[in-house]
Residue, then its C-alpha position, 0 to 999 in steps of 0.5 A: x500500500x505504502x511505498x516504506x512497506x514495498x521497501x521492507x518487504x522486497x528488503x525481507x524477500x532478498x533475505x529469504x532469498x539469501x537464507x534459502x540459498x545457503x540453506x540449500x548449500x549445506x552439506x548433511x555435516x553441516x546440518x547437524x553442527x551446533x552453532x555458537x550463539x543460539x546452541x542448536x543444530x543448524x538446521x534446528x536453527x534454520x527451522x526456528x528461523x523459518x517457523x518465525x515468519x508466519x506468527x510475526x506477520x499475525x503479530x504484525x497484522x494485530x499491530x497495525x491495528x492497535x492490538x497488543x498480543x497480550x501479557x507476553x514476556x521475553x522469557x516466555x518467548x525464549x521458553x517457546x523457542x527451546x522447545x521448538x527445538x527440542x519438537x524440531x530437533x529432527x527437522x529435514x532441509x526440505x521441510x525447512x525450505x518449504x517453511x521458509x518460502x511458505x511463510x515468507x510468502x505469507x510475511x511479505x504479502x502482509x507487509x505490503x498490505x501496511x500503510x505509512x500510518x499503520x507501520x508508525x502504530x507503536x504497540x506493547x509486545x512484550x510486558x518486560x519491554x517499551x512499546x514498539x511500532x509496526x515497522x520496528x517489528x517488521x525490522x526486528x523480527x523479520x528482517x534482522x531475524x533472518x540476518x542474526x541466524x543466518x549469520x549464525x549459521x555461515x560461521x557456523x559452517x564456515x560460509x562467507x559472510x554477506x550483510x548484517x550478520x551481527x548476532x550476539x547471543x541472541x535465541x529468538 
């Protein structure tokens, strides 16, 4: 709707682009080594990766409209994220890939359906964290999402580093 939104999101796609393709690049070793900084396998890491984008673009979609997602804490997303790797643990590339591709798809045609006004819409996402708009969300949880673990992965696995690859201990 808006042109900052086609901006985002064509900026999310080019990352999922790059995610899938290293993805697709890893060898089965590869797969199974433990990164650094979240402490899973990497395809563990690229699974959660991929599970994120479709329940931050229902989180999106909320937010736009003036819905906090309710009482959510920090620890109660780090909580849900371990075990999603521990149900993942066994996790196929393939399946990986269609989940990348799927909820990207999904993330990015609700990206695009933002306007201006409605990517300013600031929002309490979590109780333990200052209020934050749409397009901070969109920047933080998809965007930069995809960069940190990525990221994550090519030192991981020894790949190349492309863009903002600046992950610190970070597990969501």
């Amino acid at each position: 709707m808006g042109t900052r939104s086609e901006a985002l999101a064509t900026q999310f796609e080019g990352k999922v682009r790059d995610a899938v393709a290293v993805v697709e690049a890893l060898s089965d070793a590869d797969w199974t080594k433990v990164t650094e900084a979240e402490q899973w396998p990497v395809g563990v890491t690229a699974h959660h990766l991929a599970s994120a984008f479709e329940p931050v673009a229902g989180i999106v979609t909320g937010m736009a409209s003036g819905q906090a997602p309710g009482h959510f804490t920090s620890a109660m997303l780090d909580a849900m994220n371990a075990q999603h790797a521990r149900e993942h643990a066994d996790c196929t590339r393939a399946e990986t890939i269609a989940l990348l591709e799927r909820g990207a798809a999904a993330a990015a045609a609700v990206i695009r359906g933002l306007t201006d006004q409605q990517l300013a819409n600031r929002v309490t996402v979590f109780a333990d964290a200052p209020p934050m708009s749409v397009e901070d969300m969109i920047t933080g949880a998809l965007i930069h999402h995809v960069d940190d673990h990525i990221g994550s992965i090519r030192r991981t696995v020894g790949a190349p580093a492309s863009g903002r690859e600046t992950m610190k201990g970070h597990s969501r």
